[in-house]
C-alpha positions in Angstrom: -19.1 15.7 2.4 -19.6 14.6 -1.3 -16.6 15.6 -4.0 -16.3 14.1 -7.5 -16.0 15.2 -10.7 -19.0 13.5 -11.7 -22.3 14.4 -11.3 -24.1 12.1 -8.1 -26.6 10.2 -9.9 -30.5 10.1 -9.3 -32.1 6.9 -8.4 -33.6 6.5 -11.7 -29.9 6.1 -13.8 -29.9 2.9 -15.6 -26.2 2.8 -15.1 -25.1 0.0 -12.0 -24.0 1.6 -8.9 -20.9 -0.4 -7.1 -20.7 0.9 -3.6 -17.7 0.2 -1.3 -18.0 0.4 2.6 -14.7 2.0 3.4 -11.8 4.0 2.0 -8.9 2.9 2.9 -6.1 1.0 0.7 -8.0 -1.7 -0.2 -11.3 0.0 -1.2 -9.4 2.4 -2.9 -7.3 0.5 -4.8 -10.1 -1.8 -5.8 -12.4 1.1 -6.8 -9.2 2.5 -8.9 -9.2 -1.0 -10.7 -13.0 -1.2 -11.1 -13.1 2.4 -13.1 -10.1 1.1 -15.2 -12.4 -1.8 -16.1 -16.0 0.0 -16.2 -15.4 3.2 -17.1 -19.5 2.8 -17.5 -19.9 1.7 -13.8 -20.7 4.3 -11.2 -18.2 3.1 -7.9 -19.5 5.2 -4.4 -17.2 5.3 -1.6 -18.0 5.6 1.6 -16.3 6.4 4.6 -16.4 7.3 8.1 -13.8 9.7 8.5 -13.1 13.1 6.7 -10.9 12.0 4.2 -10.2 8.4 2.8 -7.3 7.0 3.7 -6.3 8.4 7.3 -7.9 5.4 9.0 -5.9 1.8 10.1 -4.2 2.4 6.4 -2.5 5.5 7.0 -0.9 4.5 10.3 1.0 1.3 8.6 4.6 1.5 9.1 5.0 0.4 5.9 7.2 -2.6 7.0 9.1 -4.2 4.4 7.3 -7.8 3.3 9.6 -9.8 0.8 8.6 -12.5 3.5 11.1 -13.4 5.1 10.2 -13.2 8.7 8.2 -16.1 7.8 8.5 -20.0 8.3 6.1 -21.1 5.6 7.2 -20.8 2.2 4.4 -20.2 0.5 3.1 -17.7 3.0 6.5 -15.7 2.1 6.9 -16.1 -1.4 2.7 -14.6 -1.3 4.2 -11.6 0.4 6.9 -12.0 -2.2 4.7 -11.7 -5.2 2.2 -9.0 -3.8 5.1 -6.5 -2.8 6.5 -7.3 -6.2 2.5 -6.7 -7.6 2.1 -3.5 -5.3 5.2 -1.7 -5.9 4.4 -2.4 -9.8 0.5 -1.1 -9.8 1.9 2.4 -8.1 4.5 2.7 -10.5 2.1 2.5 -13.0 -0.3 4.8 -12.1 2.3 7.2 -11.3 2.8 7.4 -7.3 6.3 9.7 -7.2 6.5 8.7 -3.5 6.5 4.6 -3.1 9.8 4.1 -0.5 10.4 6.1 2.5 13.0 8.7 2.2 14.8 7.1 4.6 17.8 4.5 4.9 16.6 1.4 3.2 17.9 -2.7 3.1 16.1 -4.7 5.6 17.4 -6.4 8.5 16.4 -9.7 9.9 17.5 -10.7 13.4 16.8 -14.5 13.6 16.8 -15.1 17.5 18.3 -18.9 18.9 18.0 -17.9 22.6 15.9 -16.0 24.8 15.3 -12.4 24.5 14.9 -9.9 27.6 11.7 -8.0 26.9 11.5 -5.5 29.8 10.5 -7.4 33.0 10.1 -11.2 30.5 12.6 -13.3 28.8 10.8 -14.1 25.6 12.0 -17.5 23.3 11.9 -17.8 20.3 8.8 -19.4 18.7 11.2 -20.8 15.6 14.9 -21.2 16.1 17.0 -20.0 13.6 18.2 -23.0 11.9 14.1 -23.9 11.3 13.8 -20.6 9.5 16.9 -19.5 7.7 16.5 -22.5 4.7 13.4 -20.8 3.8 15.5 -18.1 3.0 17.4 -19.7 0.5 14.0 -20.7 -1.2 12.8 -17.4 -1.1 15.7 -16.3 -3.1 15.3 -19.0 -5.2 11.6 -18.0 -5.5 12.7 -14.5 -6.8 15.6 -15.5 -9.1 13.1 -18.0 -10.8 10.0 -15.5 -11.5 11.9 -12.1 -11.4 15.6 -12.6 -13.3 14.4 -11.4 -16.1 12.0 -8.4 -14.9 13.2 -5.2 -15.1 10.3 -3.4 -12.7 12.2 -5.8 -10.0 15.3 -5.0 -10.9 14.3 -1.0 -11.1 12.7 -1.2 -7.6 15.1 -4.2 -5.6 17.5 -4.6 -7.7 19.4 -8.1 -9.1 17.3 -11.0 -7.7 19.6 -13.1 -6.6 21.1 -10.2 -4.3 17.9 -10.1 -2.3 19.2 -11.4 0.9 22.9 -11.7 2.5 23.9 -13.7 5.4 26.1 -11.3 7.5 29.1 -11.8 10.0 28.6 -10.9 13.4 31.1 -7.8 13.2 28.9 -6.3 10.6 25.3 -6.8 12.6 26.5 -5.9 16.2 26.7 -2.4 15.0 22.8 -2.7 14.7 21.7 -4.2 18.0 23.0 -3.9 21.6 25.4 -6.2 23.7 21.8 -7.5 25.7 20.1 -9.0 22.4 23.7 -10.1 20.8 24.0 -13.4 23.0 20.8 -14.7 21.8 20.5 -14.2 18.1 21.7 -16.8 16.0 21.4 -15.7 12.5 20.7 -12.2 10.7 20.3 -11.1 6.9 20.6 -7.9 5.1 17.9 -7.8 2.4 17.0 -6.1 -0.7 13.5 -5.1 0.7 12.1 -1.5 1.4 10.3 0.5 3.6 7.2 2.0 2.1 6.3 5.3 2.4 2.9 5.1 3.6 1.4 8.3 4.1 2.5 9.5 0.3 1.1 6.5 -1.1 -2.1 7.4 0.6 -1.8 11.2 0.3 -0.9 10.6 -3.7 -4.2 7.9 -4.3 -6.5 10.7 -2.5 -5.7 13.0 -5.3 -5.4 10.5 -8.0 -9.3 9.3 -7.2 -10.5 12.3 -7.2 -9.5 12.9 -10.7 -11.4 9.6 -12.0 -14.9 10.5 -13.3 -16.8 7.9 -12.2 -15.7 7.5 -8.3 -17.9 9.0 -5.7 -16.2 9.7 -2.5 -19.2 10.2 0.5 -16.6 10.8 3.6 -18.1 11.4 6.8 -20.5 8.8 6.4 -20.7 6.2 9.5 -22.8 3.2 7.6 -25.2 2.1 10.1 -27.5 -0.1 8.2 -27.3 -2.6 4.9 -30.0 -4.8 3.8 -30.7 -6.8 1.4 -33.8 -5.7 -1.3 -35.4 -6.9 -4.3 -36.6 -3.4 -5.3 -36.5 -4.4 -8.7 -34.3 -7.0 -10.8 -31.0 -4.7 -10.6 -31.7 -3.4 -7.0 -29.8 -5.2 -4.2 -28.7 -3.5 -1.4 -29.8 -0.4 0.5 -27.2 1.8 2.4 -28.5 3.8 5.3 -25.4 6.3 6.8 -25.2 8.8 9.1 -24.1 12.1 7.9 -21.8 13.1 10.6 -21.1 16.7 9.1 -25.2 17.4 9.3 -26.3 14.9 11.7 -28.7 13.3 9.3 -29.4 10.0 8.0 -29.2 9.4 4.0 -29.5 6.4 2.3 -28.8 4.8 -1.3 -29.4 1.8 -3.2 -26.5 -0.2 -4.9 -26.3 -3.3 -7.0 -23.0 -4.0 -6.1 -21.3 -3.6 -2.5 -18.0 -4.5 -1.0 -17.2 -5.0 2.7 -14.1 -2.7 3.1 -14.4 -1.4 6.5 -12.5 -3.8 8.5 -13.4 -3.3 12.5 -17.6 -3.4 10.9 -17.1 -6.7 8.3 -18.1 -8.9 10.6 -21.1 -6.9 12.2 -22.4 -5.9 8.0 -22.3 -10.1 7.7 -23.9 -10.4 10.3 -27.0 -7.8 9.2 -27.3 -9.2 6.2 -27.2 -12.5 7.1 -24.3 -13.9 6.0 -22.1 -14.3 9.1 -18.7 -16.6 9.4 -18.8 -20.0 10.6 -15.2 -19.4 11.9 -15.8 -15.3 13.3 -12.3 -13.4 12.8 -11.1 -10.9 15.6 -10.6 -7.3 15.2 -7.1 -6.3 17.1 -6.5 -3.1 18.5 -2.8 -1.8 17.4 -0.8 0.5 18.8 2.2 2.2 16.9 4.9 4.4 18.5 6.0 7.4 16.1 9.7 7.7 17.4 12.7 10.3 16.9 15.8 10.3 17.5 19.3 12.3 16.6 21.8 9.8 15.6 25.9 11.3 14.9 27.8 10.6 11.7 29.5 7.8 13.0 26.4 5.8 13.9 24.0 6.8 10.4 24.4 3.7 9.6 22.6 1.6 12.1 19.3 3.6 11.5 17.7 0.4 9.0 14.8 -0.9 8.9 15.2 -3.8 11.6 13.0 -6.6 12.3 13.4 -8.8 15.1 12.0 -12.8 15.1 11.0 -14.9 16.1 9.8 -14.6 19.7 10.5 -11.2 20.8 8.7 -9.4 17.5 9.9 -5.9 18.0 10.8 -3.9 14.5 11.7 -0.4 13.6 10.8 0.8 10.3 12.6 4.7 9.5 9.9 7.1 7.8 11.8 9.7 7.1 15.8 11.5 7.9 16.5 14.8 7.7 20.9 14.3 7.3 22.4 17.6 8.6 25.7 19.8 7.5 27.8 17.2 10.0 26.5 14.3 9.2 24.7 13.3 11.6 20.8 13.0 11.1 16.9 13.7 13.0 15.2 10.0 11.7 11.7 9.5 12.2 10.5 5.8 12.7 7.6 3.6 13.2 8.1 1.4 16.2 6.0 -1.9 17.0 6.7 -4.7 20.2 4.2 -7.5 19.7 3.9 -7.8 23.7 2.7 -4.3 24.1 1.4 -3.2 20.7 -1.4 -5.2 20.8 -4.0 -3.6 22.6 -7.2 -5.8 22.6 -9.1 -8.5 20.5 -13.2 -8.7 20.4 -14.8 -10.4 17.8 -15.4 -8.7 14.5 -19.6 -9.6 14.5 -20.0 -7.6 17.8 -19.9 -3.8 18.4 -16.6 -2.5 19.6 -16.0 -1.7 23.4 -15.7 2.2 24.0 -12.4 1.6 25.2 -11.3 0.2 21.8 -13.6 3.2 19.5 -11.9 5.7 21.4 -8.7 5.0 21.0 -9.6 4.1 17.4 -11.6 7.5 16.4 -8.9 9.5 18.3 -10.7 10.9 20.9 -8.9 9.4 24.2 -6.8 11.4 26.2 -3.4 12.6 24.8 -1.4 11.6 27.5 -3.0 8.9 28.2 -2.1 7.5 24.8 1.8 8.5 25.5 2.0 6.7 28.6 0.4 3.4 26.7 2.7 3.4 24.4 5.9 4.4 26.3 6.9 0.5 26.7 7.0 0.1 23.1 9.5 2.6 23.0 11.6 1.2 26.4 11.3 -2.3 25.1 12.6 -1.4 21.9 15.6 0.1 23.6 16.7 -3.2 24.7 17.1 -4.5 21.0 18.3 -1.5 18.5 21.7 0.4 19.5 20.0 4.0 17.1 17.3 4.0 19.8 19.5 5.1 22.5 18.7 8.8 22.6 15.1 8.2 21.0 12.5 9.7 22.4 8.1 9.3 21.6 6.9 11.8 19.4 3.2 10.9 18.7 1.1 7.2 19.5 -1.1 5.5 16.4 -3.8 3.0 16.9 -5.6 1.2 14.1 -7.3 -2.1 13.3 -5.4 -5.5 12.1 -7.5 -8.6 11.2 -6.9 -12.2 12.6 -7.0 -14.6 12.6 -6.7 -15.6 9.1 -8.3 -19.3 9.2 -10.8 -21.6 11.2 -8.4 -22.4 13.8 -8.9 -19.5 15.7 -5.4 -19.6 17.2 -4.1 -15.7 17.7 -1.6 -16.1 19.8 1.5 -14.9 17.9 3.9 -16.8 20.8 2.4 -20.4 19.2 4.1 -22.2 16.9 0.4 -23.8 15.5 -0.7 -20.0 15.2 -2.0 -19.2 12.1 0.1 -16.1 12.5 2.7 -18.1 10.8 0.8 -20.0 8.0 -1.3 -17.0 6.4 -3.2 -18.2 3.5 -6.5 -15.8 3.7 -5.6 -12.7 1.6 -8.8 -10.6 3.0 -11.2 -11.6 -0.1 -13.9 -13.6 -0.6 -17.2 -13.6 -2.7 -20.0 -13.7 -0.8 -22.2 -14.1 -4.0 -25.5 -12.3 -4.7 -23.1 -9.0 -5.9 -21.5 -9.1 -2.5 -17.5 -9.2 -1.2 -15.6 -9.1 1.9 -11.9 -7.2 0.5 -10.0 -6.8 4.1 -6.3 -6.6 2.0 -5.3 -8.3 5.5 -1.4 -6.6 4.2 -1.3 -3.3 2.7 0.7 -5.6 -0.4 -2.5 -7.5 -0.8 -4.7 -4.8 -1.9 -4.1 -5.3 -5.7 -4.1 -8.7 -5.8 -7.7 -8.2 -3.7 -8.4 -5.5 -6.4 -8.1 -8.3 -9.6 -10.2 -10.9 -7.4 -12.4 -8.2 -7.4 -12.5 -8.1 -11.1 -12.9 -11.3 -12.2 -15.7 -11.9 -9.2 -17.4 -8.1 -10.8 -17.1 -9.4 -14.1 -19.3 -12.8 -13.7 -21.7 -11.0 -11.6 -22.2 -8.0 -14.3 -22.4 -10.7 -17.3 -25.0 -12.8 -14.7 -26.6 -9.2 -15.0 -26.7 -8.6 -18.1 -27.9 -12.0 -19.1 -30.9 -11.0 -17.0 -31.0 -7.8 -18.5 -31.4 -9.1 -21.7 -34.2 -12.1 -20.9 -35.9 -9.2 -19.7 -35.6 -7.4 -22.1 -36.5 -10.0 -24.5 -39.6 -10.9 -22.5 -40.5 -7.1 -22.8 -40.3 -7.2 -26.2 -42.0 -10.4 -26.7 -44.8 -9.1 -24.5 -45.2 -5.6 -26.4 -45.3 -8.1 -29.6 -48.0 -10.4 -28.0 -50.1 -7.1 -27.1 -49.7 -5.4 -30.8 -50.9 -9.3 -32.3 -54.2 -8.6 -29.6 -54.8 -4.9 -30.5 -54.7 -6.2 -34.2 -57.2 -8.9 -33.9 -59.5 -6.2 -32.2 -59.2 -4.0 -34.7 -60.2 -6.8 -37.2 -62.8 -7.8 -35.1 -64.1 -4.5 -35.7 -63.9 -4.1 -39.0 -65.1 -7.7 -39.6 -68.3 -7.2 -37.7 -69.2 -4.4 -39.4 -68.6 -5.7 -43.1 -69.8 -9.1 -42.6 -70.9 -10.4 -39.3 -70.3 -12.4 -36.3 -69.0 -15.1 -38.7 -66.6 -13.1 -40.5 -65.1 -11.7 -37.8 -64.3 -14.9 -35.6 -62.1 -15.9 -38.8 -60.4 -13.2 -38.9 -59.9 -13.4 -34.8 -58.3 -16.8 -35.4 -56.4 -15.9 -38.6 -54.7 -13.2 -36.9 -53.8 -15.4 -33.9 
């Protein structure tokens, strides 16, 4: 299924043809930047499933990321910057939908003992006194860069409000007696939830109003190579047409690698695997809901347990009735069940793992995978009492972010906790890898983009142009020659063989 408001181009435009491999947040976001740029560039989407946006993207609880469920400071002043950079680039372009509709003001339970996790007692990975100073410097980070913004101060308010140490008789209310004895610190914060599927819901209609985006949905990419069809030809795409069943293919000078479960396999086609392969994990998120009375509104926040037992609740939406009391949707995650599987992102996925991914598994089968989440859960957050599972989400995460290939999240030397791999890298030749391993990161992958598009287009043009030249110099070369035969010609007939080789070499 093809829609756009341009016309799809024949094979013979001489206009370059950027092609992204996936539609999610960060192809989208990038191709939004890239028509900004080049309104002259033709930027061709394609994606699996029947709109853009539904995959991994549209099932991110939208957690709040000022970064400070992190140990390393520059990992959580990145987040910092990139939610700031985010919640800025939809402003801009209009999104009427950015934060959940929901009660906002994150909550950071710092844990200094053990955690009962169902049937395990879970420690900490960091104690509380090793991360709460990098809360002061993240507070510090944000009074420095954004005092004088007013976008931050519209969105977060005051900067140096962003985060509050609070008392035990104001956090209790959030969590129950069992999880009380162990934590040792928790924060109020000035971050938000974001509200996920309107910020993907508002970018599918916004691309389809930009001239030059071609959106091919339903379009399972099965091959890429590499060609030298010409000196702008680079890269042939070969899909499978899943509405018809038929195989199509297209040629592109430009193509990004936005599909992440199928990075590592396209790397691997075109020859340009990782020396350090990263992992494709399998994620589960439980949709909860749950009535909670007038008295106890309050407690529904967005919460995020750390370190050690990694459970968080993130409220999507709350419906507050005449008394008070409210119906909240949430988006609920426990590290030691929500993470399904990991298998290496150059190999193809397991059934098991496309199943659940695509959909397709068996309904109940999905509820009863994801009912620990939920029982877990339980055992942290007092608004979870009467919750109950209302629907199970499975997408792809990328990790790990490094060479180390640590992924174990309970390791303090996991690169979990140190990420310094955005999701982008230029693969050179016209080709790049934009993961956007956080939904935040997808702009700042979007202006990598950018400045990586811009040296290959001038690379292009400067070839462009010595073609061009050679062309021209050629056509001159051949007009000198046609000359001289003429005067040959003319020469021989007027005065002879004599005559004529003079005017041959005069004309040269």
């Amino acid at each position: 299924m093809v829609y756009s408001n341009y016309p799809i181009l024949s094979g013979s435009s001489d206009r370059p043809v950027f092609a992204i491999i996936g539609g999610g947040i960060a192809g989208s976001v990038q191709a939004i930047h890239l028509a900004e740029r080049y309104p002259w560039l033709d930027i061709h989407i394609f994606d699996k499933n029947k709109k853009i946006l539904t995959g991994t993207s549209n099932m991110n609880p939208g957690r709040p990321t000022f970064g400070f469920h992190y140990r390393c400071l520059n990992t959580a002043t990145f987040c910092q910057d990139n939610t700031v950079k985010f919640t800025k680039f939809l402003d801009r372009i209009g999104c009427p939908n950015i934060f959940a509709k929901a009660p906002q003001g994150g909550i950071y339970v710092l844990m200094k003992g053990a955690a009962q996790v169902l049937d395990d007692s879970i420690n900490p990975v960091f104690s509380s006194d090793e991360i709460e100073p990098v809360f002061e410097q993240i507070k510090e980070h944000a009074i420095k860069n954004y005092s004088n913004d007013n976008d931050f101060k519209k969105h977060f308010g005051s900067p140096d409000q962003i985060c509050r140490k609070l008392e035990e008789v104001e956090y209790k209310r959030f969590l129950t007696p069992g999880l009380l004895k162990g934590v040792g610190a928790c924060y109020e914060t000035a971050e938000k939830t974001f509200d996920t599927v309107g910020i993907c819901s508002f970018l599918r209609e916004y691309i389809k109003g930009i001239k030059n985006i071609k959106i091919q949905t339903e379009a399972k990419v099965t091959c890429l190579e590499e060609i030298h069809q010409s000196n702008a030809a680079r890269y042939r795409i070969t899909w499978n047409d899943t509405s018809t069943n038929k195989s199509r293919s297209e040629v592109a000078q430009f193509l990004t690698l936005a599909c992440w479960e199928r990075v590592g396999f396209f790397r691997k086609q075109l020859g340009k695997p990782e020396s350090h392969p990263t992992y494709n994990r399998l994620k589960m998120l439980a949709i909860l809901e749950t009535e909670v009375t007038a008295d106890r509104a309050n407690t529904v926040r967005p919460i995020f347990a750390a370190s050690g037992p990694f459970s968080m609740i993130s409220p999507q939406s709350c419906i507050e009735r005449p008394d008070g009391s409210m119906i909240c949707r949430l988006a609920c995650t426990l590290a030691i069940r929500t993470n399904v599987m990991n298998v290496l992102d150059d190999r193809v996925l397991p059934t098991d793992y496309d199943n659940m991914l695509e959909g397709t598994n068996d309904a109940e089968e999905k509820m009863k995978m994801a009912a620990p989440i939920l029982e877990g859960a339980k055992q942290f957050f007092s608004c979870l009492s009467n919750a109950k599972l209302a629907e199970v989400r499975f997408g792809t995460v990328r990790v790990p972010f490094g060479a180390g290939g640590n992924v174990d999240l309970h390791d303090p030397a996991s690169e979990h906790h140190s990420r310094d791999y955005p999701g982008c890298s230029d693969l050179g030749d016209g080709l790049f890898v934009n993961e956007a391993m956080k939904m935040i990161y997808s702009v700042y992958n979007a202006e990598m983009m950018l400045d990586w598009a811009h040296a290959e287009l001038c690379g292009m043009n400067h070839k462009l142009t010595h073609a061009s030249k050679a062309k021209a110099a050629t056509k001159g070369a051949l007009a000198i020659i046609n000359k001289s035969t003429h005067s040959l010609k003319s020469a021989t007939q007027k005065s002879g063989y004599e005559t004529a080789l003079m005017s041959t070499r005069l004309a040269i």
